[in-house]
N, C-alpha and C positions, 0 to 999 in steps of 0.2 A: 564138716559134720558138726550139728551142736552140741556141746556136752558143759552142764551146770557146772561151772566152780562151786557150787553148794552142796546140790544133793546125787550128783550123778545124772540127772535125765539128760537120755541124749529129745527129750520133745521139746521144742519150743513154737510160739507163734510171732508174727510178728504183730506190731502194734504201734497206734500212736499216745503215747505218755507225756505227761505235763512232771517236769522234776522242778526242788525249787532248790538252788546254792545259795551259800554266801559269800558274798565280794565287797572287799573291804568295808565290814561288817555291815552289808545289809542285806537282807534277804530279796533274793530274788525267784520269781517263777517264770519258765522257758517252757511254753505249749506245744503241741501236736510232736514232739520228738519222735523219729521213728526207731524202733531198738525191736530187738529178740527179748519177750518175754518168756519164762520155762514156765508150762503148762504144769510142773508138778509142784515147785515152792514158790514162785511169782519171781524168782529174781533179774533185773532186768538188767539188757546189754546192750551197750553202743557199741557199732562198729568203728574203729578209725575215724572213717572218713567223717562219720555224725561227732564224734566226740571233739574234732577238731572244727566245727562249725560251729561247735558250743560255746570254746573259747574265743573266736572270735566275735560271735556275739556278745558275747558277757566284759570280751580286754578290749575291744575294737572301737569303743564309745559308740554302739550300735543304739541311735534310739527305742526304748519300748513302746511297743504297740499302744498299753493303757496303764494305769499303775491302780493299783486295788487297793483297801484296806484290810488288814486281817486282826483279827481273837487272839492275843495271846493269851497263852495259860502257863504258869509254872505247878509245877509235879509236884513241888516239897508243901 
């Protein structure tokens, strides 16, 4: 059964999410992830098995599909 570490809900859905890490300092983004999102705060979960499929993607020298350009912005 699902239950938020955040707010308590036990509802979630599932879904595919794009997250982005960083590895040894560069930013990356990892598409279509499947995880348990909660329907009441958005917080999202990987199970096991997806979150170890992460890191081999990310430590495995797995080629990327495309590489993109992004906007940064600083806050201050």
């Amino acid at each position: 059964m699902f239950t938020c570490h955040i707010c308590g809900s036990h509802e979630s859905e599932q879904r595919l999410i794009s997250e982005t890490f960083e590895i040894r300092g560069e930013t990356v983004l990892v598409e279509h992830i499947p995880a348990k999102v909660c329907t009441q705060c958005g917080e999202v979960i990987f199970d096991l098995q997806t979150g170890e499929h992460i890191r081999a993607i990310l430590h495995d020298d797995a080629r990327p599909a495309r590489r993109v350009s992004i906007p940064v912005y600083e806050f201050a």
